[in-house]
VMD Tcl script that draws the C-alpha trace (Angstrom):
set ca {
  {-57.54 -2.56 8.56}
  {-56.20 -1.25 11.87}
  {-59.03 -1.24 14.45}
  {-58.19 -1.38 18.33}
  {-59.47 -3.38 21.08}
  {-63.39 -4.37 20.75}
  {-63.67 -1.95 17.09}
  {-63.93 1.56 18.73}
  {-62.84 4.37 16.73}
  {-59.67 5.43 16.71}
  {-58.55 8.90 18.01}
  {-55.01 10.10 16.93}
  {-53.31 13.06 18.65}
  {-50.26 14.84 17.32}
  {-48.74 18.31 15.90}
  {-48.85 19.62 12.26}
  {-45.57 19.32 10.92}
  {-44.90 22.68 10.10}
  {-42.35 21.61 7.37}
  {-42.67 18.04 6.37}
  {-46.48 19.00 6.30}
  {-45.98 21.84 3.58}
  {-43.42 20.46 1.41}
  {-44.25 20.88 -2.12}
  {-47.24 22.91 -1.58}
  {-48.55 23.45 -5.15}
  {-47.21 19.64 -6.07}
  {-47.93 18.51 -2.62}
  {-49.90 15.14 -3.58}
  {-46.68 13.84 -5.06}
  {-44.71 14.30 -1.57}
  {-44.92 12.76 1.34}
  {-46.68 14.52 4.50}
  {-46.82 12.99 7.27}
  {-49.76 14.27 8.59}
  {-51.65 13.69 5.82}
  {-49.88 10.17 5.22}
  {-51.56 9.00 8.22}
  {-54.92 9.24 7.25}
  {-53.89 7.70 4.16}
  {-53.16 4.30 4.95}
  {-54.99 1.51 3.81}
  {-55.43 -0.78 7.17}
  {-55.31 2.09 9.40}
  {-59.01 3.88 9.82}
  {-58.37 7.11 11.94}
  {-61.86 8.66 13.08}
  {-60.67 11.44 14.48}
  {-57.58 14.10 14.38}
  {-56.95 16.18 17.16}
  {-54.16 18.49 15.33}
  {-52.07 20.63 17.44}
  {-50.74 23.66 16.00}
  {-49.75 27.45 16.79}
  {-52.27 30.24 15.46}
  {-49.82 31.52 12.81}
  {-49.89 28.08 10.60}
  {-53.83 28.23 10.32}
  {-53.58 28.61 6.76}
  {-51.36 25.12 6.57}
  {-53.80 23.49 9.18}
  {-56.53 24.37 6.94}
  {-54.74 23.28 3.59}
  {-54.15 19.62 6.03}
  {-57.92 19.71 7.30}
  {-59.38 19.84 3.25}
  {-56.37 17.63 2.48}
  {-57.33 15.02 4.91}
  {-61.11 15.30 4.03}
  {-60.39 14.18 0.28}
  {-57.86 11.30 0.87}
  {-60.14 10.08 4.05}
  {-63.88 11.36 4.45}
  {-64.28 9.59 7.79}
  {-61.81 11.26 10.04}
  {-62.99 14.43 11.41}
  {-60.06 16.66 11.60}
  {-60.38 19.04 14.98}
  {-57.72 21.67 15.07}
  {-56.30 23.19 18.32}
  {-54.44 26.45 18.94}
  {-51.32 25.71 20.75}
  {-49.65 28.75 21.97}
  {-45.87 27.49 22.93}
  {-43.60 30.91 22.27}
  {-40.48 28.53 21.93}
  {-40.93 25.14 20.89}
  {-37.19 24.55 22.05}
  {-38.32 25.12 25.49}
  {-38.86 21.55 27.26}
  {-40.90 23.69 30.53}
  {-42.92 25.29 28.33}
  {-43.47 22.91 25.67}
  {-43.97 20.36 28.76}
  {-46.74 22.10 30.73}
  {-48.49 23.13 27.28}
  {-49.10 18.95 26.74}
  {-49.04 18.99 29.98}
  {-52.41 21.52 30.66}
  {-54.02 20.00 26.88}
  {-53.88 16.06 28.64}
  {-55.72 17.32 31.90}
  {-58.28 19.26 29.97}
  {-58.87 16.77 27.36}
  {-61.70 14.40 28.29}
  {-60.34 10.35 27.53}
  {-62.82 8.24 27.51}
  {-60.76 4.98 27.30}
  {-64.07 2.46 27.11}
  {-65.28 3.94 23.83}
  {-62.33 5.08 22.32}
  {-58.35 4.45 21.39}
  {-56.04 6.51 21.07}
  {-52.93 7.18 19.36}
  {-50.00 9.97 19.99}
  {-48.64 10.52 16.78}
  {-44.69 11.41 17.54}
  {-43.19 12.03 13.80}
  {-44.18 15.67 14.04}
  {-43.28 18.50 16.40}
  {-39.34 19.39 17.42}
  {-37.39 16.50 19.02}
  {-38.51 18.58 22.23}
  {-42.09 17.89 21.61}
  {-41.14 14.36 20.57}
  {-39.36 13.70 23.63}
  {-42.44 15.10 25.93}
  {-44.96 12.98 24.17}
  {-43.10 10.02 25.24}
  {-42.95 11.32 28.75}
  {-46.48 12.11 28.73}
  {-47.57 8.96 27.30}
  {-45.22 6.99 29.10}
  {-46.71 8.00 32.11}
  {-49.96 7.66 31.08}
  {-51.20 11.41 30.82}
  {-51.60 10.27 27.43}
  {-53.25 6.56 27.73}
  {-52.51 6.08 24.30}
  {-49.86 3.87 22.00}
  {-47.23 6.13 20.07}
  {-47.64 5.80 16.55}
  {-44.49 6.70 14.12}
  {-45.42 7.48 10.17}
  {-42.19 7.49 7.76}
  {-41.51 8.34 4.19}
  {-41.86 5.72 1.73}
  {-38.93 4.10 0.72}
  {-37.45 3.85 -3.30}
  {-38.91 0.54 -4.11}
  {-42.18 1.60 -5.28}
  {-43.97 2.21 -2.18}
  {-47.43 4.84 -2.60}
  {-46.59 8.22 -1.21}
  {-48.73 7.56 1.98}
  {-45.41 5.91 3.05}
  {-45.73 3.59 6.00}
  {-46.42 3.44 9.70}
  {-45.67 1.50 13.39}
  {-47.47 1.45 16.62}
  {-45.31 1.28 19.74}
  {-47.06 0.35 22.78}
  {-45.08 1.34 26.03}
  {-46.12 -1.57 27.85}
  {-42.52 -3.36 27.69}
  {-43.84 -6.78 28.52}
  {-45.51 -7.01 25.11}
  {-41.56 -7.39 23.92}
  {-39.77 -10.61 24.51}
  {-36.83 -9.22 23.68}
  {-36.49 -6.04 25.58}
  {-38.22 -8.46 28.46}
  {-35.41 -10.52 27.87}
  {-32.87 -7.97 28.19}
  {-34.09 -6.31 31.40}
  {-34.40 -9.83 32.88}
  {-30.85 -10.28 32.26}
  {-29.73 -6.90 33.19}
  {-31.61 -7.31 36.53}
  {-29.67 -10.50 37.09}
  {-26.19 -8.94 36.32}
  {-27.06 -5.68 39.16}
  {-28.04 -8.74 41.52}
  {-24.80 -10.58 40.55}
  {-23.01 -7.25 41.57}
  {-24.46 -6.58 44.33}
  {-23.50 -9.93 45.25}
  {-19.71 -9.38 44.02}
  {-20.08 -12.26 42.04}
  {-20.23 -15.01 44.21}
  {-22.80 -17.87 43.40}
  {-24.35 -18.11 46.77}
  {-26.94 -20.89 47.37}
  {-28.83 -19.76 50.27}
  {-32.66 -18.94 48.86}
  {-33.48 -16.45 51.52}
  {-30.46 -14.48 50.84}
  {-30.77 -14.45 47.04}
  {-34.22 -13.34 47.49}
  {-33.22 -10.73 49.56}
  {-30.70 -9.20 47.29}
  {-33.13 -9.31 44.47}
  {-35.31 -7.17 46.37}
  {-32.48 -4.62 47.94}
  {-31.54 -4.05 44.21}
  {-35.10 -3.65 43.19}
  {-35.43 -0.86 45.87}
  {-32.02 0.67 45.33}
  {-32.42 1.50 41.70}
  {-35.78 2.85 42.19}
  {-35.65 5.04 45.00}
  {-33.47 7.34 46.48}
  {-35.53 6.85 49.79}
  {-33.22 5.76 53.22}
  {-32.15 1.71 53.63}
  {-31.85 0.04 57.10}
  {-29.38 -2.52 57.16}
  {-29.55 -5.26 60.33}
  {-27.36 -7.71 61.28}
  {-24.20 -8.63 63.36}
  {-20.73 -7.65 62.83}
  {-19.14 -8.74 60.10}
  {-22.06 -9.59 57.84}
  {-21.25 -7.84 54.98}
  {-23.21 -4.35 55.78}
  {-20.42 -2.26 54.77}
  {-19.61 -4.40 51.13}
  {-23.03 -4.51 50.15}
  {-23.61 -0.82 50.59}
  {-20.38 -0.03 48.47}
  {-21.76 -2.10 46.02}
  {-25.36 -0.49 45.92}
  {-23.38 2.87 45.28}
  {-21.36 1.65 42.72}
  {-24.02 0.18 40.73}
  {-26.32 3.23 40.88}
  {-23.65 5.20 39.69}
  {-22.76 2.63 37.04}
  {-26.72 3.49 36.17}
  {-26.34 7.30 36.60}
  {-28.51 7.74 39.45}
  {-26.12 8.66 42.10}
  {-22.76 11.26 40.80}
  {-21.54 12.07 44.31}
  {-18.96 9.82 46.68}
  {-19.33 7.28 48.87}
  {-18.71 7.84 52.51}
  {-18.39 5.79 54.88}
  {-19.13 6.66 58.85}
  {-18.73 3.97 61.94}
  {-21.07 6.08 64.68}
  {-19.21 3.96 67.23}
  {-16.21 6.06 67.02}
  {-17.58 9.40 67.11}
  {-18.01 10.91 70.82}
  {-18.88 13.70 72.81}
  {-18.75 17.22 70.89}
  {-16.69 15.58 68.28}
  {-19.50 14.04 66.71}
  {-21.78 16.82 65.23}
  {-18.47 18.17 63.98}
  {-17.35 15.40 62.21}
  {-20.89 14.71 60.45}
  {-22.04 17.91 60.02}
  {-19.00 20.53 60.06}
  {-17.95 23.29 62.10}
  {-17.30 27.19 61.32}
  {-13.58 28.18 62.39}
  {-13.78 29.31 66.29}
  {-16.15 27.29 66.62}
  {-15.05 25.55 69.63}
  {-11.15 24.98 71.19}
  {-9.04 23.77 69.09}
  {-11.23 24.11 66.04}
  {-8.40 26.29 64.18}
  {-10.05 25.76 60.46}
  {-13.68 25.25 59.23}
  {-14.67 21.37 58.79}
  {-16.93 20.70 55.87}
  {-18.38 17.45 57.77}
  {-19.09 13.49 56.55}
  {-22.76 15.11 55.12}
  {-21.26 17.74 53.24}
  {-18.81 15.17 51.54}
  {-21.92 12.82 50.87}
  {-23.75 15.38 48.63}
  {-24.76 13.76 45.43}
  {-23.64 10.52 46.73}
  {-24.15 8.17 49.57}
  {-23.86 8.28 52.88}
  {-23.61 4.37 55.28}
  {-23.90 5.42 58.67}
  {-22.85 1.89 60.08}
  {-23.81 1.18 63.80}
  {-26.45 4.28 63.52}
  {-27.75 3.30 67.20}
  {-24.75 4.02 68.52}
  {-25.50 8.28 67.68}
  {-26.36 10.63 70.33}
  {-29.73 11.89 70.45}
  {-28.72 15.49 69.70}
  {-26.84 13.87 66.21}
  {-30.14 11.86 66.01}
  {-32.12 15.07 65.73}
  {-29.82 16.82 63.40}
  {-29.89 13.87 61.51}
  {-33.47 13.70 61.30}
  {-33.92 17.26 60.00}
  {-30.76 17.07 57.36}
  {-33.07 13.80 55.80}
  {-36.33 15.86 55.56}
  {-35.07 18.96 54.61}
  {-31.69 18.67 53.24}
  {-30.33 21.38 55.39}
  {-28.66 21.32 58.93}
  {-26.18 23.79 60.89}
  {-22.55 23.08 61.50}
  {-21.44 23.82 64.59}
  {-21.08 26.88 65.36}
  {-22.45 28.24 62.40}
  {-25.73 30.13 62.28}
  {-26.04 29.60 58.74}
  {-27.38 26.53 57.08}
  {-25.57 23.95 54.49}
  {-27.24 21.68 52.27}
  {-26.98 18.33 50.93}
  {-28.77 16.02 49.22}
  {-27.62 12.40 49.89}
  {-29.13 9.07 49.96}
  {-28.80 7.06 53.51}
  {-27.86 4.11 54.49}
  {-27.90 2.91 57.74}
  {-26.41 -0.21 59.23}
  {-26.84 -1.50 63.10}
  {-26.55 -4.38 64.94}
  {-28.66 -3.49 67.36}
  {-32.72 -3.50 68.24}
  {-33.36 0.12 67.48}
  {-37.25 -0.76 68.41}
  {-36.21 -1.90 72.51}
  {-33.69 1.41 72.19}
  {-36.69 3.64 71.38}
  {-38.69 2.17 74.30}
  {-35.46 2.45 76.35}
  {-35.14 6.27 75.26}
  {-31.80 5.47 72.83}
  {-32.99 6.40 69.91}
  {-35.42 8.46 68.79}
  {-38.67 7.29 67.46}
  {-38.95 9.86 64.88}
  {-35.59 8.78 63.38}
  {-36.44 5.20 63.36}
  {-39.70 5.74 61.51}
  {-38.02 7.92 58.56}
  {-35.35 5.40 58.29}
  {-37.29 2.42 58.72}
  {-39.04 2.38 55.07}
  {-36.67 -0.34 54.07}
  {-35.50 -2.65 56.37}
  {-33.29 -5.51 55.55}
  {-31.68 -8.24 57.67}
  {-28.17 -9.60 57.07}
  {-27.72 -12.96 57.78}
  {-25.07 -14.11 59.39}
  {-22.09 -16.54 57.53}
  {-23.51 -19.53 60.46}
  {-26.79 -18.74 58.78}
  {-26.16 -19.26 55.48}
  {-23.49 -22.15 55.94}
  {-24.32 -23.11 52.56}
  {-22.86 -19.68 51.17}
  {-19.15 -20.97 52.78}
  {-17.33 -22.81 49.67}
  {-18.17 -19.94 47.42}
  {-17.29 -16.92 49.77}
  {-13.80 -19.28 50.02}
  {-13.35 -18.92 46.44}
  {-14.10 -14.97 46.46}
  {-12.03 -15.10 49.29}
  {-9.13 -16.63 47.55}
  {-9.89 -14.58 44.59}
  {-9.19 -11.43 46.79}
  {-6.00 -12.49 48.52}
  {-4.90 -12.63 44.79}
  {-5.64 -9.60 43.74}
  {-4.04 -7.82 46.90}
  {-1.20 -9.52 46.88}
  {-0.69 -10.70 43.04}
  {-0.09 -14.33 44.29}
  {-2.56 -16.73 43.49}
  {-2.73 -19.60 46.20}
  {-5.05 -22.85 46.16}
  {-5.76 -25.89 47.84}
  {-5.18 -29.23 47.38}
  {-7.91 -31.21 47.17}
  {-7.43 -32.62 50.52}
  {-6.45 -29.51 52.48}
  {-9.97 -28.23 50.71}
  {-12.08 -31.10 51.81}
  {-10.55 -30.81 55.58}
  {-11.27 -26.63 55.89}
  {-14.70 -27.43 54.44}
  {-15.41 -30.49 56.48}
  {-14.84 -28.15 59.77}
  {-15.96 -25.13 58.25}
  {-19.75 -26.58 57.79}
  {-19.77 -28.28 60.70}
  {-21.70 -27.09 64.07}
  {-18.35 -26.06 65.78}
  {-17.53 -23.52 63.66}
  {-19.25 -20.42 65.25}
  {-18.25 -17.52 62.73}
  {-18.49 -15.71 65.64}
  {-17.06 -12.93 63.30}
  {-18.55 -13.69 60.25}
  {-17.35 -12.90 56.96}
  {-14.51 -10.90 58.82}
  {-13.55 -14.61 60.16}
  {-13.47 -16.06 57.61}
  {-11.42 -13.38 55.45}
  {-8.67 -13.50 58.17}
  {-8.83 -17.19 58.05}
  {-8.01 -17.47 53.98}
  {-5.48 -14.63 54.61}
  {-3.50 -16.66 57.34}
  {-3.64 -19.97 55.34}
  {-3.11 -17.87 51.68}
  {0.39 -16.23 53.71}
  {1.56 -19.55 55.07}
  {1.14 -21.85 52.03}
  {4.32 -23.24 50.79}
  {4.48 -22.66 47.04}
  {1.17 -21.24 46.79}
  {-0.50 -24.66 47.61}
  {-2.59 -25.13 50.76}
  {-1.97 -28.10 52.62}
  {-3.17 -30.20 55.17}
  {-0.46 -29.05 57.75}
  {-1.73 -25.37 57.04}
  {-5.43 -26.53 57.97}
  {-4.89 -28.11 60.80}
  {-2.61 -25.48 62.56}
  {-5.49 -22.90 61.37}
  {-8.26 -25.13 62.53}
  {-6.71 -25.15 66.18}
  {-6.51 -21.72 65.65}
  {-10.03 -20.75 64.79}
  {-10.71 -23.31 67.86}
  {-8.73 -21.32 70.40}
  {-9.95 -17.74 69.13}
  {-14.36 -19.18 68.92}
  {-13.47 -20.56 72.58}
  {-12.46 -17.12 74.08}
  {-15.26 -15.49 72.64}
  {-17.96 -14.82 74.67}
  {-20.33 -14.08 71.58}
  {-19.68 -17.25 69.74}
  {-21.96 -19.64 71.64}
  {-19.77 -22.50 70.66}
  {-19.04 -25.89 72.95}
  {-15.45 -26.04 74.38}
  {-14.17 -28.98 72.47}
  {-10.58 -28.37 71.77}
  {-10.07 -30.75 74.98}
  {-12.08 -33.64 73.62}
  {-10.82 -33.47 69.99}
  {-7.26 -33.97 72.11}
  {-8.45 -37.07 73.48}
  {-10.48 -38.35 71.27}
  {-9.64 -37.29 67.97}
  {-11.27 -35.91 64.77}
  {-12.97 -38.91 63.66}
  {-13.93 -39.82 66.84}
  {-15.55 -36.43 67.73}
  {-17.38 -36.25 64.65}
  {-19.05 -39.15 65.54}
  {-20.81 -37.89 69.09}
  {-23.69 -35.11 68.97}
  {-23.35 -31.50 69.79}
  {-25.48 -32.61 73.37}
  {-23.58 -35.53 74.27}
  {-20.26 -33.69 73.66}
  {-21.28 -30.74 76.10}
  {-21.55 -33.31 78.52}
  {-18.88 -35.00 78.37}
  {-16.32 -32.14 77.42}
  {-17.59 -31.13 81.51}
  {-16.79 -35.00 82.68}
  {-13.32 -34.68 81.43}
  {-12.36 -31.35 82.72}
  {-13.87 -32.77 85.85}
  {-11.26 -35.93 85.40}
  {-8.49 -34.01 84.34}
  {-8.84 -31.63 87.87}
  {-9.41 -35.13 90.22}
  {-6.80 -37.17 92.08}
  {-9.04 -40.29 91.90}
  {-11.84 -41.86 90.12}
  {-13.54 -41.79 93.47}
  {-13.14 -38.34 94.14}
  {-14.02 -37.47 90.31}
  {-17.53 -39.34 90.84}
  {-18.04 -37.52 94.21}
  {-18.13 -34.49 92.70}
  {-19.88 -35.35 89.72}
  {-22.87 -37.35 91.46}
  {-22.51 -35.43 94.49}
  {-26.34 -33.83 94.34}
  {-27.95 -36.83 93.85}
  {-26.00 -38.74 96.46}
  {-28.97 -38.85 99.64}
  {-31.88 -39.75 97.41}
  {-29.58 -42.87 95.86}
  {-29.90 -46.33 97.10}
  {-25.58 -47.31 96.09}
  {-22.88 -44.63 96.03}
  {-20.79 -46.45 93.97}
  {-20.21 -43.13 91.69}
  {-16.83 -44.73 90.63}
  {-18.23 -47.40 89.03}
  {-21.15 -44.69 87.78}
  {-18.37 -43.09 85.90}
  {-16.14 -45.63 84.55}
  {-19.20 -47.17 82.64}
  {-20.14 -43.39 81.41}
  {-16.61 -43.07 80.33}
  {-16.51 -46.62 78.99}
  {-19.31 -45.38 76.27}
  {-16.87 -43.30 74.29}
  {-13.57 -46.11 74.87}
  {-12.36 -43.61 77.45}
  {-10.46 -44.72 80.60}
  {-9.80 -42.29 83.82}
  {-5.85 -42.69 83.65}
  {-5.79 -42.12 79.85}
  {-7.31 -38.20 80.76}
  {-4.93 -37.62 83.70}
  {-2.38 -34.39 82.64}
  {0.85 -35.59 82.00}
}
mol new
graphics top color blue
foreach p $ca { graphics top sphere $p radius 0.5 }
foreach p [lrange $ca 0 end-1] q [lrange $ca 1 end] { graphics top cylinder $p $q radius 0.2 }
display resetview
């Protein structure tokens, strides 16, 4: 016997099956009803029946009603006029469930309740399971079916679905997995390592299947803003929640008038030179997505139009006094702090707080150094499918890239960007598709001299020290001693004479010192990493 939680009586709502309920009407016992079948079974004790039903079946509702009363005497049968002029009709049929689940008074501490979903069109069918599903109904579905041909009693049989997916391992198990696989995408694939990042993408894919609200993306240049936002779009309309195009806007390169033109159209005449009506980056984005990278660099005029075209899908081209729509999801990339350019009076405030509901941060590649060998591989895994050439390493030529890749020298002042220009360089050069040493090397020095001239990148000058000391030799001193002395030898290099080399490196401590020997100072400094003053002389 089928009793719910704690033995209360069980409450089963549903429609009279207007066919399957009348079949056979003057040999109806020997046919199956469905109705009627459900208060028939054995382990399942139904107390009452709220039957739903339009005012001309009354005469089958009342046949069902006595029907039900013989085959179970404990369920109370309570009959309901449901006036739905076209059951075909999801609106109607909709708000009818709809208006009956408001009115109806749950009361989900004495009682439980069943939706019974074998009855009705496919339209009410498909309602109940909205209705339920969102818990209008706080009920289980229960589906009846006809018996089947090897002797089973006319009653037929019956199973409770309960909406509550984490009941089912297996569906569990396969929403896990497809949850991984989005993540995976979103990731392109690669098997990155760094927990913060992994955890991050989890939670971006979360929030991008879910909503359709704005994303903020933060980060520097080059740290994958633009990739991960053509991924989100592809995936959601993998998943049929976006249909529209993805477009792609840099805000950095649109100035002056040109701007609300090129995001939200122009009318022809609209200005000089505007010969032909624009239909604008918005217009384009309807349906789809819309990355607005480097959003902070937008005027504050574009930031108001902007503003407006979120809230109410509607702006005006230029020059237009008649509004276009479009409905797109946003999202926005910057490597700025749009919070100090709102106190500064950059960026509006308003703006900020619409698109501010999800804010991620985009690590840089120096930030998630771990992340390196497998965005090499993807990288490598690119080049070939540009170019139709695969190209690898040898082990050695590997070990070397990685060895100076990982280490603290390597700014990434560009990011990934770096580092795909890097694999492209070495990919193109590689005799017979094989990376070797001689290719690392010459890129190495390369990466050197390009980190060096960047102001951004933060990184020691040590292209002069790896000269005269070496690799294995350098590797060997810390990123403070190595400032230091990378200074000493440029001093060295620029000095006639030991003597004159101390002078000026000494020089401020000179009248509170006891000796001035500051040749001797610096031959025992230099004499700490085997270097001698003649050996660092230009030649």
């Amino acid at each position: 016997m089928i009793r719910m939680a704690k033995d209360r009586p069980l409450v089963v709502l549903g429609f009279l099956g207007t066919s399957q309920d009348q079949r056979g009407f003057r040999d109806r016992w020997n046919h199956w009803r469905p109705t009627v079948g459900l208060c028939q079974q054995e382990d399942l004790v139904v107390a009452r029946l709220e039957l739903w039903h339009e005012r001309r079946y009354e005469r089958l509702g009342k046949v069902v009603e006595n029907d039900i009363a013989r085959v179970s005497p404990e369920t109370d049968v309570v009959r309901h006029d449901m006036p739905i002029g076209d059951p075909w009709d999801f609106q109607e049929v909709f708000e009818a469930l709809h208006a009956f689940a408001g009115a109806y008074s749950f009361d989900t501490e004495k009682e439980d309740y069943l939706v019974h979903v074998t009855t009705g069109t496919h339209v009410a069918q498909i309602c109940l399971f909205l209705l339920t599903e969102s818990r209008h109904f706080p009920a289980r579905l229960i589906q009846t079916r006809p018996p089947r041909e090897d002797g089973e009693t006319v009653a037929g049989s019956y199973q409770i679905v309960d909406l509550d997916l984490s009941r089912y391992d297996a569906l569990a198990r396969r929403f896990a997995t497809e949850h991984l696989d989005a993540v995976s995408f979103l990731k392109s694939g690669i098997a990155t390592r760094n927990e913060a990042f992994n955890r991050q993408i989890d939670l971006v894919e979360r929030v991008a299947m879910a909503t359709r609200d704005p994303i903020l993306l933060m980060g520097p240049t080059g740290a994958g803003k633009s990739q991960l936002c053509k991924r989100i779009h592809e995936l959601k309309t993998q998943r049929h929640k976006l249909e529209g195009e993805f477009v792609e806007v840099n805000c950095a390169t649109l100035r002056g008038d040109s701007a609300a033109s090129a995001l939200f159209g122009h009318v022809k005449g609209a200005f000089t030179g505007a010969v032909a009506a624009r239909a604008g980056f918005l217009r384009r984005a309807d349906g789809g997505l819309l990355f607005l990278d480097e959003i902070g660099e937008l005027g504050l005029d574009e930031q108001a139009m902007l503003l407006r075209a979120l809230e109410e899908k509607r702006f005006l081209p230029v020059g237009s006094d008649k509004e276009a729509q479009s409905d797109f999801q946003l999202v926005a990339g910057t490597n700025r702090d749009l919070r100090a350019d709102v106190a500064s009076g950059r960026f509006r405030d308003d703006l900020l707080a619409r698109i501010d509901l999800w804010t991620f941060e985009m690590p840089g590649l120096k930030d998630r150094i771990e992340d390196l060998e497998p965005n090499l591989d993807y990288e490598l895994e690119r080049y070939a499918d540009r170019h139709g050439r695969r190209v690898t390493f040898n082990k050695e030529a590997r070990s070397r890239f990685l060895r100076f890749a990982e280490s603290p020298d390597a700014s990434w002042a560009g990011n990934f960007r770096d580092l795909n220009a890097s694999v492209t360089r070495m990919a193109t050069l590689a005799p017979g598709g094989r990376i070797n040493r001689e290719v690392v090397d010459e890129e190495i020095e390369r990466l050197r001299r390009a980190w060096r001239l960047a102001p951004e990148s933060g990184a020691p000058t040590d292209g002069l020290l790896l000269e005269v000391l070496g690799e294995r030799r350098l590797a060997e001193i810390d990123l403070f001693d190595r400032v230091q002395l990378a200074a000493v030898v440029e001093v060295c290099r620029r000095s006639k004479s030991l003597s004159e080399a101390g002078r000026t490196l000494f020089a401020a401590s000179l009248a509170r010192r006891t000796s001035s020997n500051d040749a001797d100072r610096l031959r025992k400094y230099l004499g700490r990493f085997d270097l001698d003053f003649r050996a660092l002389q230009p030649r």
